[in-house]
PyMOL Python script that loads the backbone (N, CA, C, O; Angstrom):
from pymol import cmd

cmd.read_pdbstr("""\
ATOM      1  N   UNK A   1     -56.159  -9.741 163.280  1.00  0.00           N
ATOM      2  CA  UNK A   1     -55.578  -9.864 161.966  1.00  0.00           C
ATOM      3  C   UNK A   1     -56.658 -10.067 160.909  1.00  0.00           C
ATOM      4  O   UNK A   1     -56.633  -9.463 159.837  1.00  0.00           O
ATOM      5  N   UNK A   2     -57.776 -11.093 161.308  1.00  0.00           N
ATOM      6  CA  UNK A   2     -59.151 -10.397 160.274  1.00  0.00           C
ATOM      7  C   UNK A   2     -59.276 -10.035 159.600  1.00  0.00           C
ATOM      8  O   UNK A   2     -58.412  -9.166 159.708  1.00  0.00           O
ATOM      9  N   UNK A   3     -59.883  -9.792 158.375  1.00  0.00           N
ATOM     10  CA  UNK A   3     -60.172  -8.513 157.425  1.00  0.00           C
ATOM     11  C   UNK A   3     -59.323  -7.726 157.158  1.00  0.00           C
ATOM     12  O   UNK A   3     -59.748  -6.610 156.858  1.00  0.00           O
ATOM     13  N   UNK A   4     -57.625  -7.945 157.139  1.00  0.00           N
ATOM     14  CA  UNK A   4     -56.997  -7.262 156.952  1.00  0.00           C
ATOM     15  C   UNK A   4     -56.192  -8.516 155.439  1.00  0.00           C
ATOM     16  O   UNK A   4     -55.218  -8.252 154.735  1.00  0.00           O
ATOM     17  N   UNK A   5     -56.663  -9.209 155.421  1.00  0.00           N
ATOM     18  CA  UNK A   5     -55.920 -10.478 154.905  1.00  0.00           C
ATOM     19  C   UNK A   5     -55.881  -9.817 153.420  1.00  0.00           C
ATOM     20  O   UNK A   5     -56.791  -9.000 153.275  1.00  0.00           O
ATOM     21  N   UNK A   6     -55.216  -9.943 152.514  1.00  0.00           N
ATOM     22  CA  UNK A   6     -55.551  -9.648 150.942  1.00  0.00           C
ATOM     23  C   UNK A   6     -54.940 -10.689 150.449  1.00  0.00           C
ATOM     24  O   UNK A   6     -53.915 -11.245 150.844  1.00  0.00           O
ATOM     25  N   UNK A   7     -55.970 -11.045 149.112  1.00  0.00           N
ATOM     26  CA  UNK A   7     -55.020 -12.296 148.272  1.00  0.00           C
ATOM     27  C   UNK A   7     -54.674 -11.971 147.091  1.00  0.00           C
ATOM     28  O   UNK A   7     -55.523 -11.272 146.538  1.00  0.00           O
ATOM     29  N   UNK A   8     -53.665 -12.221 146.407  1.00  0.00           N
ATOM     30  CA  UNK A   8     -53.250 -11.793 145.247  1.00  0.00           C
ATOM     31  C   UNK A   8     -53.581 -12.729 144.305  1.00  0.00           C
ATOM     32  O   UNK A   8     -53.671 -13.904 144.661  1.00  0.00           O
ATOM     33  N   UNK A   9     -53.803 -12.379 143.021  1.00  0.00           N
ATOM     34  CA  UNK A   9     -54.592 -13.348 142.436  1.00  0.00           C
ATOM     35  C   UNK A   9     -54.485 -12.976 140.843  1.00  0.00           C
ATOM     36  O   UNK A   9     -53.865 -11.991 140.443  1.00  0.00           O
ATOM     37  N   UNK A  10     -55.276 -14.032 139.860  1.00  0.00           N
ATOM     38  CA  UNK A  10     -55.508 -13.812 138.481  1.00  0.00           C
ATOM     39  C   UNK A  10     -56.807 -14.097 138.330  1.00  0.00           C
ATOM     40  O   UNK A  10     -57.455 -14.407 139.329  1.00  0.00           O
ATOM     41  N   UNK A  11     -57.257 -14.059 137.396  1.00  0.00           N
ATOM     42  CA  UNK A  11     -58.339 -14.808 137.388  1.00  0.00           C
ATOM     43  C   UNK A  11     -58.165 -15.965 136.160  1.00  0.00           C
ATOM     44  O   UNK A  11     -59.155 -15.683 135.485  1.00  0.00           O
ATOM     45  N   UNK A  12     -57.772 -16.645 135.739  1.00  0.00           N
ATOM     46  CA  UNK A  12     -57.575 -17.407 135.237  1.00  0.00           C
ATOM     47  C   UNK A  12     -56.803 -18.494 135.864  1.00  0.00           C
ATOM     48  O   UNK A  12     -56.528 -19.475 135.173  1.00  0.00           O
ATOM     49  N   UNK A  13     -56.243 -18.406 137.665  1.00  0.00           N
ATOM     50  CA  UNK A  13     -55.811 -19.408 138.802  1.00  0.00           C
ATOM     51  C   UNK A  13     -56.676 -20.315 139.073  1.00  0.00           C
ATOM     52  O   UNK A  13     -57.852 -19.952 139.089  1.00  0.00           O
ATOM     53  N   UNK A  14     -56.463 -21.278 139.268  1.00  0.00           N
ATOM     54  CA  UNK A  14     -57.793 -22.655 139.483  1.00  0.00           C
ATOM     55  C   UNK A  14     -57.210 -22.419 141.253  1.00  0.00           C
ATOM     56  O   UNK A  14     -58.139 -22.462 142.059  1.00  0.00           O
ATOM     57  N   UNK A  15     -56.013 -22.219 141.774  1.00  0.00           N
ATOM     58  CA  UNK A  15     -55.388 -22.616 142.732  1.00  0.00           C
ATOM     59  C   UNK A  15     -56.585 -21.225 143.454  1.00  0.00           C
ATOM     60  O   UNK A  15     -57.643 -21.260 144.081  1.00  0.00           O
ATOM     61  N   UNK A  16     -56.078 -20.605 143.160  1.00  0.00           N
ATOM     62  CA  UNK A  16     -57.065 -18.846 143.448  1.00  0.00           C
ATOM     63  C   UNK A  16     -58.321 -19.190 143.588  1.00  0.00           C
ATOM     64  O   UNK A  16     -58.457 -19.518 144.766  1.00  0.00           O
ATOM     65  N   UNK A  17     -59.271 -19.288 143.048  1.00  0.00           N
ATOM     66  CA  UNK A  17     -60.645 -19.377 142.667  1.00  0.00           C
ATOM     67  C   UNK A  17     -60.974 -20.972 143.848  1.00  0.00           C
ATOM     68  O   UNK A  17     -61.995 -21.180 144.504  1.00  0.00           O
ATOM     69  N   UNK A  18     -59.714 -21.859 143.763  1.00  0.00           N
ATOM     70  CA  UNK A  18     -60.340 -22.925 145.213  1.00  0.00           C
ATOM     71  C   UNK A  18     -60.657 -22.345 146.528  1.00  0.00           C
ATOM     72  O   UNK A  18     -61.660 -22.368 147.241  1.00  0.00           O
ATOM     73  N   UNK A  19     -58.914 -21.559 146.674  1.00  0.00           N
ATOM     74  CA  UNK A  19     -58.998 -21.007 148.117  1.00  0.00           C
ATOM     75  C   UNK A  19     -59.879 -20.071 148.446  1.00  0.00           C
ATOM     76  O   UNK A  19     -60.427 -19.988 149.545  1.00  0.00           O
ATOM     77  N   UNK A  20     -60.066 -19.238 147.381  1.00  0.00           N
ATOM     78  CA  UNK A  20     -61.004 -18.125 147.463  1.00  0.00           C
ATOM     79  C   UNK A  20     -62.652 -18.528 148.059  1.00  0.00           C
ATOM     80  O   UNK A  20     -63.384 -17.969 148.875  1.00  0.00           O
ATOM     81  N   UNK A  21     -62.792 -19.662 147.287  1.00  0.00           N
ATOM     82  CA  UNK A  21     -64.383 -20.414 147.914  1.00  0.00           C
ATOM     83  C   UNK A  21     -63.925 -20.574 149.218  1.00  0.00           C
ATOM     84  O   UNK A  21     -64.120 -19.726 150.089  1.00  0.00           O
ATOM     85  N   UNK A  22     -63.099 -22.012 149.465  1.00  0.00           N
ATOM     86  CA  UNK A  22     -62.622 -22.019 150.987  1.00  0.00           C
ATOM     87  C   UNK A  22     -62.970 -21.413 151.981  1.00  0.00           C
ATOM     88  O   UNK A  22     -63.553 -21.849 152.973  1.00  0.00           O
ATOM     89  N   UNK A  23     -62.618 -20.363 151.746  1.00  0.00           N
ATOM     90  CA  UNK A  23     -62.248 -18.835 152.928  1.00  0.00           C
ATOM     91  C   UNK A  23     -63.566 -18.683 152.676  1.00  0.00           C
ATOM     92  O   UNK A  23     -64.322 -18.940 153.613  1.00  0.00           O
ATOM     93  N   UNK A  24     -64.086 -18.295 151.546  1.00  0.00           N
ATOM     94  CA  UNK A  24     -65.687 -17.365 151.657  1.00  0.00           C
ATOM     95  C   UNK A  24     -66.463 -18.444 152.779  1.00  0.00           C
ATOM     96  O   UNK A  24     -66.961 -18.142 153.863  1.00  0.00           O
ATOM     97  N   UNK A  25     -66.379 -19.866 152.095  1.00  0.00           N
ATOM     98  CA  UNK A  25     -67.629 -20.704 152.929  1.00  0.00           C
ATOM     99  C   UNK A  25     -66.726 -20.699 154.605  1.00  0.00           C
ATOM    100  O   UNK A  25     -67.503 -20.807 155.553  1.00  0.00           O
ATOM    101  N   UNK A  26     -65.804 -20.629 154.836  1.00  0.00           N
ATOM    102  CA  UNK A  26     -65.476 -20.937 156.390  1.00  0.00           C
ATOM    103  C   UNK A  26     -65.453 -19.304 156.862  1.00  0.00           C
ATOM    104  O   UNK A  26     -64.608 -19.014 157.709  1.00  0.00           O
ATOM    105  N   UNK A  27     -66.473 -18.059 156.280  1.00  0.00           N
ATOM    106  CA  UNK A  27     -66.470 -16.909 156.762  1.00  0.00           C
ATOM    107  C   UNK A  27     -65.012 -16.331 157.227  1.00  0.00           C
ATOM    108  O   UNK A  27     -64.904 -15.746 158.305  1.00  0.00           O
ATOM    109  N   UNK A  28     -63.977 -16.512 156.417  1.00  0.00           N
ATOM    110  CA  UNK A  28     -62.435 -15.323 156.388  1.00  0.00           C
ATOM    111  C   UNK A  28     -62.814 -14.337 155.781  1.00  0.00           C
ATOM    112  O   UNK A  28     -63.280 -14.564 154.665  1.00  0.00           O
ATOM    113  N   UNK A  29     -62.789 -13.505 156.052  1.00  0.00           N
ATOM    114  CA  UNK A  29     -62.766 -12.570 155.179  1.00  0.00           C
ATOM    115  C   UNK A  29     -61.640 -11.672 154.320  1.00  0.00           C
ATOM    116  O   UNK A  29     -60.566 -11.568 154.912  1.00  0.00           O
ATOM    117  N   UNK A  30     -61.692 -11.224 153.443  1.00  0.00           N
ATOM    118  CA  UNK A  30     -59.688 -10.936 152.877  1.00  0.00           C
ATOM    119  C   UNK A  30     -60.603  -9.860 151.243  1.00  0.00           C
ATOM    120  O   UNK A  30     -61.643  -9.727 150.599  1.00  0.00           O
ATOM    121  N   UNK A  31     -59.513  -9.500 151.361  1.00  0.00           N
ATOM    122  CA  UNK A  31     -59.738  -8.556 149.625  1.00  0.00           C
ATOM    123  C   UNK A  31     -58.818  -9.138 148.744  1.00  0.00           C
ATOM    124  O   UNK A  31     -57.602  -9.307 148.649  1.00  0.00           O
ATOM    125  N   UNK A  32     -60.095  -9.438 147.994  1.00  0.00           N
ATOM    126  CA  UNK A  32     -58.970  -9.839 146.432  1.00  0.00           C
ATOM    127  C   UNK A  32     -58.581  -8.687 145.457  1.00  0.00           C
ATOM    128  O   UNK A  32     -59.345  -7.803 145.069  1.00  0.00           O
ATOM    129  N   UNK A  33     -56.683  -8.909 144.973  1.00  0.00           N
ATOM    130  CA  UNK A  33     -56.259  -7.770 143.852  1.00  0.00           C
ATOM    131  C   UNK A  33     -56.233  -8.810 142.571  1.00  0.00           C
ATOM    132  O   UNK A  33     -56.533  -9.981 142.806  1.00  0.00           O
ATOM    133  N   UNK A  34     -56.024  -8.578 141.759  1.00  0.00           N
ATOM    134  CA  UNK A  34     -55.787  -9.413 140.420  1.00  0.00           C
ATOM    135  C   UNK A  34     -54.579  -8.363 140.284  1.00  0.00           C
ATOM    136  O   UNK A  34     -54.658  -7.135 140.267  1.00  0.00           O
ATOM    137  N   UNK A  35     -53.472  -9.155 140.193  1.00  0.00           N
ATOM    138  CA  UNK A  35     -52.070  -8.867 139.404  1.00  0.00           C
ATOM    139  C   UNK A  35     -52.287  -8.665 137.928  1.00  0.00           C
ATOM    140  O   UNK A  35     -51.417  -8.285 137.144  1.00  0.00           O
ATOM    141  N   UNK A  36     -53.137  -8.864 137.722  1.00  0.00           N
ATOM    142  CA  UNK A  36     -52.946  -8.690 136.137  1.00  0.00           C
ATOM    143  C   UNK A  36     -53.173  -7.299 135.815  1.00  0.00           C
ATOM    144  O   UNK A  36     -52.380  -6.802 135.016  1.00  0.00           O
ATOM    145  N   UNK A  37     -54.295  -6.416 136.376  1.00  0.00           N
ATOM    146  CA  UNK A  37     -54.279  -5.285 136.308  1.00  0.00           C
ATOM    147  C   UNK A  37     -54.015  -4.591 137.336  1.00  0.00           C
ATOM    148  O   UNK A  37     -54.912  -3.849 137.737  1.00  0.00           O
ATOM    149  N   UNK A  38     -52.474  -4.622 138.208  1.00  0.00           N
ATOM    150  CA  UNK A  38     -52.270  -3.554 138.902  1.00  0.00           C
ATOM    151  C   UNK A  38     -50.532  -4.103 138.766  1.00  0.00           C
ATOM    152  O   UNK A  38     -49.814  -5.038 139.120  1.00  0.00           O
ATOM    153  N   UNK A  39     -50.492  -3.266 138.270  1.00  0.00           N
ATOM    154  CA  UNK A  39     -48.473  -3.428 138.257  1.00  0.00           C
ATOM    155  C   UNK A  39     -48.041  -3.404 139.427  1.00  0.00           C
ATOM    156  O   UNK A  39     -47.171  -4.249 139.637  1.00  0.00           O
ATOM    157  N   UNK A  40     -48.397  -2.559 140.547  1.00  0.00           N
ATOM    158  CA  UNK A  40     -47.786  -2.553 141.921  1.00  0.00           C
ATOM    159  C   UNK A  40     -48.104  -3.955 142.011  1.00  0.00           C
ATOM    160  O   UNK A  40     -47.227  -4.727 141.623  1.00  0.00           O
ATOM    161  N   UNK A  41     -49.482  -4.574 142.564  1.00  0.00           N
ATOM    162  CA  UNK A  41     -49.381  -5.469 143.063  1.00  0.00           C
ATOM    163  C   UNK A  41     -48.744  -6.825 142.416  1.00  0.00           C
ATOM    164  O   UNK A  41     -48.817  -7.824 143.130  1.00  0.00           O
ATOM    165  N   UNK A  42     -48.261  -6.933 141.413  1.00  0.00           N
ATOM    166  CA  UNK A  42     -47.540  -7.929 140.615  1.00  0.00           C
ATOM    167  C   UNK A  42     -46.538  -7.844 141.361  1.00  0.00           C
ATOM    168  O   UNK A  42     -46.088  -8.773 142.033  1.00  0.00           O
ATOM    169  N   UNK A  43     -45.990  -6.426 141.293  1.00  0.00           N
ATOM    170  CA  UNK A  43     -44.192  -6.657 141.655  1.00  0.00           C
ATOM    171  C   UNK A  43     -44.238  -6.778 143.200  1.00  0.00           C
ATOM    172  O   UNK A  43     -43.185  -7.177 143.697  1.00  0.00           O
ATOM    173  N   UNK A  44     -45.166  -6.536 143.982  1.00  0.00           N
ATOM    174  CA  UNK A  44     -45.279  -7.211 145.446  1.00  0.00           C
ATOM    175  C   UNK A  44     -45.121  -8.044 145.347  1.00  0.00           C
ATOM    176  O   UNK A  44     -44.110  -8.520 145.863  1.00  0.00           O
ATOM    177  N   UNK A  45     -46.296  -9.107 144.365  1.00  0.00           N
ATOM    178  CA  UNK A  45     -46.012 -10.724 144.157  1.00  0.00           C
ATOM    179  C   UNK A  45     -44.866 -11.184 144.008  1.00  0.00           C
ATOM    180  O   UNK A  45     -44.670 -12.206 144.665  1.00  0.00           O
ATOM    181  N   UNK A  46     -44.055 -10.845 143.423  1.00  0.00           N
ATOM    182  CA  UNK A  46     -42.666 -11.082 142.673  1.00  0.00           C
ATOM    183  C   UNK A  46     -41.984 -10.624 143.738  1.00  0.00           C
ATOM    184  O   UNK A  46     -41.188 -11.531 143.976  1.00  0.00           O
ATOM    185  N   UNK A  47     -41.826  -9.825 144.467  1.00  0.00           N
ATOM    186  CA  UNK A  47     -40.803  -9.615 145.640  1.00  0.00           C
ATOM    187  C   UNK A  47     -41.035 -10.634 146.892  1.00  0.00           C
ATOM    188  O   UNK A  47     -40.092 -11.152 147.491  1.00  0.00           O
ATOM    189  N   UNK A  48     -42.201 -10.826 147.164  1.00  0.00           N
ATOM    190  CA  UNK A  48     -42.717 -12.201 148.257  1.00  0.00           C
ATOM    191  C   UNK A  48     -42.491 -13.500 147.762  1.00  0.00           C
ATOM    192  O   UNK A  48     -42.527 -14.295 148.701  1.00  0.00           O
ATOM    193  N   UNK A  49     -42.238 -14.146 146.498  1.00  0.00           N
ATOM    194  CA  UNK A  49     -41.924 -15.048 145.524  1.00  0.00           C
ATOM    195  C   UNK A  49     -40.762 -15.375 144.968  1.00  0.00           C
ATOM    196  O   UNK A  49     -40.745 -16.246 144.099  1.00  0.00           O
ATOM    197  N   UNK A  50     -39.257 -14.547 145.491  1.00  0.00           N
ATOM    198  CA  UNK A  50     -38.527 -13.988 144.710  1.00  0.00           C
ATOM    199  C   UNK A  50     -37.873 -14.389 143.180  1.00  0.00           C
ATOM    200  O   UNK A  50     -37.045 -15.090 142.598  1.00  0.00           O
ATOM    201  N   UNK A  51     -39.031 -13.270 143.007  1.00  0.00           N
ATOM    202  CA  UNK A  51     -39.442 -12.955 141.442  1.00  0.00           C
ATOM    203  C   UNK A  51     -40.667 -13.356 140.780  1.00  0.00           C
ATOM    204  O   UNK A  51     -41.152 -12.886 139.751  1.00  0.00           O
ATOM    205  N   UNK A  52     -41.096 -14.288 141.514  1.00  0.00           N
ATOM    206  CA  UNK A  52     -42.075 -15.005 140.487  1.00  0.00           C
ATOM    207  C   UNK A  52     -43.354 -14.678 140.496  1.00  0.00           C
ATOM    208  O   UNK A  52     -43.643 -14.324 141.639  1.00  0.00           O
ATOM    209  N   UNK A  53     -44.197 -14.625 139.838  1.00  0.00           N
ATOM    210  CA  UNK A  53     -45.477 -14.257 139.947  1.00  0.00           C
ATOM    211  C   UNK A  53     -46.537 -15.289 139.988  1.00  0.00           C
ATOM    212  O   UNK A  53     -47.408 -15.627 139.187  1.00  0.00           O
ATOM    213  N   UNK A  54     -46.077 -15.819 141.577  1.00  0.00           N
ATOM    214  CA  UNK A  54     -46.836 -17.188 142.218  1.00  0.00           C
ATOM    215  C   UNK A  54     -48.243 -16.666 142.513  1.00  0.00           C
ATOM    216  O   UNK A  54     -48.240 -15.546 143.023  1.00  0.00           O
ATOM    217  N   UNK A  55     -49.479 -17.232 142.306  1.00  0.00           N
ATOM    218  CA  UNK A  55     -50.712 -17.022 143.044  1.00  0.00           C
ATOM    219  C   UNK A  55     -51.313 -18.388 142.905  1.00  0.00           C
ATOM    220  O   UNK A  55     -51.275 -19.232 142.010  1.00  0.00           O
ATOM    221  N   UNK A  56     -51.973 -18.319 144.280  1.00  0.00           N
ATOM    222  CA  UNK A  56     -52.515 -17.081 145.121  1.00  0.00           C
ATOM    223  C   UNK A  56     -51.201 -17.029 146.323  1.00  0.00           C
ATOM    224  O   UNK A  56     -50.527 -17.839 146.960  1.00  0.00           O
ATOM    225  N   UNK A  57     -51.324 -15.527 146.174  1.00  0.00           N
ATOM    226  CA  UNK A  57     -50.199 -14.896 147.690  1.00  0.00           C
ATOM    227  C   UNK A  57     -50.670 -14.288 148.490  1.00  0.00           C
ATOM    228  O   UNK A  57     -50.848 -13.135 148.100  1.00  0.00           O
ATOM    229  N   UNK A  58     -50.959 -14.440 149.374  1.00  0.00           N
ATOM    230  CA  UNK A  58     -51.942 -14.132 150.686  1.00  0.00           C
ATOM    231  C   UNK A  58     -50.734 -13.622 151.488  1.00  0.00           C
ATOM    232  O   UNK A  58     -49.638 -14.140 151.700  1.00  0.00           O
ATOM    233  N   UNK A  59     -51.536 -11.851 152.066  1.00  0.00           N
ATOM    234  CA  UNK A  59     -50.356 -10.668 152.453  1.00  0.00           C
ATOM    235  C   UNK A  59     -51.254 -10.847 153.416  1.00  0.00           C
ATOM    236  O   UNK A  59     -52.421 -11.100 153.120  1.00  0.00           O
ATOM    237  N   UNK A  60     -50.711 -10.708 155.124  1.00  0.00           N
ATOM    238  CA  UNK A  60     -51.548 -10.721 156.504  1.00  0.00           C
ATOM    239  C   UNK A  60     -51.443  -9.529 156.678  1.00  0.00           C
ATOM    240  O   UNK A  60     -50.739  -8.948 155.852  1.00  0.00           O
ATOM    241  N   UNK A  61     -52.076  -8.690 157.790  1.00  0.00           N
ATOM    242  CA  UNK A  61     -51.829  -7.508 158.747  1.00  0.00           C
ATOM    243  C   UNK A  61     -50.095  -7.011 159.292  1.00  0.00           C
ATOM    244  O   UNK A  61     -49.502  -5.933 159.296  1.00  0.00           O
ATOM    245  N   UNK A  62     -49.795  -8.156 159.636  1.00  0.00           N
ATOM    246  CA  UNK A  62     -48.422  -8.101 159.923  1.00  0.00           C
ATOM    247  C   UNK A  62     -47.146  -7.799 159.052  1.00  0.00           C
ATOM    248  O   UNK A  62     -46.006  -7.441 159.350  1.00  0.00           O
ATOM    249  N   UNK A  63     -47.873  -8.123 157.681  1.00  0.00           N
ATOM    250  CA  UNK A  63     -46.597  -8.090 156.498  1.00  0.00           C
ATOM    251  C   UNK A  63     -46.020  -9.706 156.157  1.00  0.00           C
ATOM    252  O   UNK A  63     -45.180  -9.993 155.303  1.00  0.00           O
ATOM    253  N   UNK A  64     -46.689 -10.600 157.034  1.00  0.00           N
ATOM    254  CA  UNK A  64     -46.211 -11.853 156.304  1.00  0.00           C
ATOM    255  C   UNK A  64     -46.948 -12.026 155.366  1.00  0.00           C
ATOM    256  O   UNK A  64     -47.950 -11.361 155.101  1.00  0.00           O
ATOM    257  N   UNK A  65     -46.370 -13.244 154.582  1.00  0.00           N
ATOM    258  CA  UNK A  65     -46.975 -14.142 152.924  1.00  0.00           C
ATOM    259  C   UNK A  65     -47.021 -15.137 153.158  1.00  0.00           C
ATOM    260  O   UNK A  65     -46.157 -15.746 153.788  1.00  0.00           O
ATOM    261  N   UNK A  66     -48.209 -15.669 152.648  1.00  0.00           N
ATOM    262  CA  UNK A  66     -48.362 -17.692 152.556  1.00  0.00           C
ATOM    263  C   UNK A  66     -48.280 -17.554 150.986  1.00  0.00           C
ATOM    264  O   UNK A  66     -49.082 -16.696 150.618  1.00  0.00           O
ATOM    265  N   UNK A  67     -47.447 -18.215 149.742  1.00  0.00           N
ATOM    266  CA  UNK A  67     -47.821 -18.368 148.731  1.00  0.00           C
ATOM    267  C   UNK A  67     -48.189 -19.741 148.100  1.00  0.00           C
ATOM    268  O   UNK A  67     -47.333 -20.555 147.751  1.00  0.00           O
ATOM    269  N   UNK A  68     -49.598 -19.945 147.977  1.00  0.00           N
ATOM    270  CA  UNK A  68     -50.302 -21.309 147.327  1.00  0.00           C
ATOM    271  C   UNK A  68     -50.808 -21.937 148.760  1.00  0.00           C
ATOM    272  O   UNK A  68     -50.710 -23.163 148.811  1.00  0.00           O
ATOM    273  N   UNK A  69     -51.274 -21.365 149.801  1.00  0.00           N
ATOM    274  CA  UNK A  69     -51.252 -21.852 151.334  1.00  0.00           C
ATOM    275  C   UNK A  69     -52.364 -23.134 150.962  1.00  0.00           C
ATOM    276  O   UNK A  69     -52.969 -23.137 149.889  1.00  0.00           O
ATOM    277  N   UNK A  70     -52.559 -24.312 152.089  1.00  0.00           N
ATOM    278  CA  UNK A  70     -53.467 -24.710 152.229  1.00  0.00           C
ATOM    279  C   UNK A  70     -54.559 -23.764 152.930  1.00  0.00           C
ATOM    280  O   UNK A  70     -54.176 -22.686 153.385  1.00  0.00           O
ATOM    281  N   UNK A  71     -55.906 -24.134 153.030  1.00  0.00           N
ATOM    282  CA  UNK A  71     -56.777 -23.428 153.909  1.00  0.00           C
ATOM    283  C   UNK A  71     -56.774 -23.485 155.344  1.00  0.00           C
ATOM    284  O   UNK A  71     -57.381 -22.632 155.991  1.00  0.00           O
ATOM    285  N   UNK A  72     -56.087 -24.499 155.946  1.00  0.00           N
ATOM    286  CA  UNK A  72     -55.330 -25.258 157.141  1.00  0.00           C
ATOM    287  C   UNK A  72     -54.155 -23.909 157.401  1.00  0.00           C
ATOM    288  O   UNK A  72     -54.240 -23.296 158.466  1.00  0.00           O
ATOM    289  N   UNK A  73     -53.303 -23.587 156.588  1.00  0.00           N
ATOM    290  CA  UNK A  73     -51.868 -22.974 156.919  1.00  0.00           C
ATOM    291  C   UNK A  73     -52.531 -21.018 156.817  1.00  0.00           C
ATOM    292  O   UNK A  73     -51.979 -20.049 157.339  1.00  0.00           O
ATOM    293  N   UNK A  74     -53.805 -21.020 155.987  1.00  0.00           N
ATOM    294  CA  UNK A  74     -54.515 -19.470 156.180  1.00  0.00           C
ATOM    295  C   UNK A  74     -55.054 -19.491 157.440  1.00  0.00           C
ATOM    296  O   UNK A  74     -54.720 -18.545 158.153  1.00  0.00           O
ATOM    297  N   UNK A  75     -55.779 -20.291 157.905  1.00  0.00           N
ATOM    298  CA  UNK A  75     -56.393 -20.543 159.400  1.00  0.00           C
ATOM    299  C   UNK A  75     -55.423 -20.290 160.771  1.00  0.00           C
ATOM    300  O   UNK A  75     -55.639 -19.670 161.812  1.00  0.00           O
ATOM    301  N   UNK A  76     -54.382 -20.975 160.337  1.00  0.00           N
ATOM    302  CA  UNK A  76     -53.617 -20.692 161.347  1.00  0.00           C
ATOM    303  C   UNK A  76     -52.727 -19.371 161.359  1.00  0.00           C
ATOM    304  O   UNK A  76     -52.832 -18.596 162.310  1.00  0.00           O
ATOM    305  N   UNK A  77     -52.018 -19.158 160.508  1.00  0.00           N
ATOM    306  CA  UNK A  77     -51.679 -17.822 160.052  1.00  0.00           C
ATOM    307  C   UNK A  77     -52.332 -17.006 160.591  1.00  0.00           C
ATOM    308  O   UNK A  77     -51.766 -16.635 161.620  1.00  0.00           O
ATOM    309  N   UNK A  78     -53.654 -16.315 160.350  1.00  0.00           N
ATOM    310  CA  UNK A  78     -55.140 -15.459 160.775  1.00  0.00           C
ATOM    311  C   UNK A  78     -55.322 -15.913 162.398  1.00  0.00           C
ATOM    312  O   UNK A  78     -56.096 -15.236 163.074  1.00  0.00           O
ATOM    313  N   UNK A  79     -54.571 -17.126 163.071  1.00  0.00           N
ATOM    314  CA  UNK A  79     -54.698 -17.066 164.328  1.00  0.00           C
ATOM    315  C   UNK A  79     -56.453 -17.490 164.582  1.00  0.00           C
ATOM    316  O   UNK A  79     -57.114 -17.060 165.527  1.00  0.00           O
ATOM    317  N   UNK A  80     -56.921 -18.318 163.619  1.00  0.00           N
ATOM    318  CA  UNK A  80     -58.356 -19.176 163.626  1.00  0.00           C
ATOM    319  C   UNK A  80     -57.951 -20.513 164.339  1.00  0.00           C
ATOM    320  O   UNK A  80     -58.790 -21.397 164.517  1.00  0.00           O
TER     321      UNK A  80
END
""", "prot")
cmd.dss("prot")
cmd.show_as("cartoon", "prot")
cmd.util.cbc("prot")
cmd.orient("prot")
């Protein structure tokens, strides 16, 4: 599940920009989108949220969502 992780994001999230360190220093690896400039990925957000445009929303390999996860609940999720 690895490197398949993506987080949805703004850049103006304090919540985003924590987890995002998190993951970098404990070597996860994941791709960040910014909702702000991609309309698809907003209304993903908003359909995993229903409706809301919660971040950070972390999409796995499998098709599940953690939205606002601890780094504890991404670890396990990713099967770390």
């Amino acid at each position: 599940m690895l490197g398949s992780l993506t987080m949805y994001s703004t850049t103006w999230c304090g919540y985003c920009r924590r987890l995002k360190k998190q993951m970098e220093r404990e070597g996860i690896p994941f791709t960040e989108v910014n909702i702000e400039h991609d309309p698809e990925a907003a209304a993903l957000v908003e359909k995993a949220n229903n409706g809301n445009r919660t971040v950070p929303t972390l999409v796995f390999a499998d098709g599940t969502a953690l939205t606002n996860p601890s780094l504890a609940q991404v670890k396990s999720a990713a099967g770390l």
